[in-house]
N, C-alpha and C positions, 0 to 999 in steps of 0.2 A: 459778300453779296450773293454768292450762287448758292451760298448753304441756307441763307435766310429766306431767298425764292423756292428749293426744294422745300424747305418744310413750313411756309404755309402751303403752296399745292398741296403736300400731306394733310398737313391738317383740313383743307378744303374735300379733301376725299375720304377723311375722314368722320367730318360731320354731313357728307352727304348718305353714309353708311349709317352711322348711327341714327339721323331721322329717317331712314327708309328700308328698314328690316328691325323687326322686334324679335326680340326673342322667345322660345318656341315658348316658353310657359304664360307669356303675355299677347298671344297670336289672337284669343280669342277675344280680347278685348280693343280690338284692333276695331276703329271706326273710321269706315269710309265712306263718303256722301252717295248719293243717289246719284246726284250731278258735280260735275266739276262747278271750280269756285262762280266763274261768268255768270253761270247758270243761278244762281243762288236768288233765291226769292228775298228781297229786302224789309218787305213787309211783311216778316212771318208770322210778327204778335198781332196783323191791323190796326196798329197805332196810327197809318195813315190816311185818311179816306179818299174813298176811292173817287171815281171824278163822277158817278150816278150816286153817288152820296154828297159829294158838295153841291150837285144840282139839288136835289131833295132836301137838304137844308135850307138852301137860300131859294127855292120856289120859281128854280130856273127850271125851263123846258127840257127835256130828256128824252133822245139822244141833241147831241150841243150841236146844232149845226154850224155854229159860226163861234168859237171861241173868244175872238177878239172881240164879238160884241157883250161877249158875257164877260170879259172881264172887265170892259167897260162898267157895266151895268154894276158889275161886284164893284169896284172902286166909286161909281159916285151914288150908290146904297152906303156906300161902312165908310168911308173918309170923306175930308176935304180936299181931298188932290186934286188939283185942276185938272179939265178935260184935254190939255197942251202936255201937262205932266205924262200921263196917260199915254197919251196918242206917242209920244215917245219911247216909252219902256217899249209900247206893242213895236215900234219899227224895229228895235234894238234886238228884238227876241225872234229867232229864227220862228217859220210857222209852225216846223217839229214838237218845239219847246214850249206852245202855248198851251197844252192842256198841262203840262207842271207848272205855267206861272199863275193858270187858274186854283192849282190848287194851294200851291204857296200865299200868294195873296188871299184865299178863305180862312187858314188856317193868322195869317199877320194878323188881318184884318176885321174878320165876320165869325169867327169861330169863339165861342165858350164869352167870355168875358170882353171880348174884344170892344173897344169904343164903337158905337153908333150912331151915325150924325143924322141927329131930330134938326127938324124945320121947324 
């Protein structure tokens, strides 16, 4: 039991050496970020858009002063969701969270091919 706890410890000090010193002829190929990981920009490619880009797609006013009515307006422009549907997700979603469920709902719903409900 005591020899099988000594040597993972070992081994645990072990692989914390090996990922954290290279050896001197592979030093200079050593990459390390600008920022730590937190820091990390997620949209490095802009594969997302940004939320002055889903207004200027969908021909909403820019700067948002009121998100929840834009996403209103986004869900009864591009779905059938009822206006009860709606008014729910918005209580459910902290105020923080409402320009990411502005952009999530353009990109479901309004974005590229997405259905759009003609009258």
């Amino acid at each position: 039991g005591t020899v099988a706890l000594q040597r993972a410890a070992s081994c645990e000090a072990d692989d914390d050496i090996r990922f954290q010193d290279l050896p001197a002829e592979y030093e200079e190929q050593r990459f390390l970020p600008a920022r730590p990981y937190p820091a990390w920009d997620r949209n490095w490619d802009y594969c997302e858009p940004s939320d002055r880009e889903v207004a200027r797609a969908l021909r909403h006013a820019w700067p948002i002063a009121d998100y929840a009515d834009a996403v209103r307006s986004l869900y009864a422009e591009h779905t059938n969701r009822s206006s009860e549907r709606v008014e729910r997700l918005l209580e459910r979603t902290p105020e923080a969270e409402l320009p990411a469920l502005y952009r999530r709902a353009y990109l479901e719903h309004a974005y590229g091919g997405a259905p759009t409900r003609h009258i």
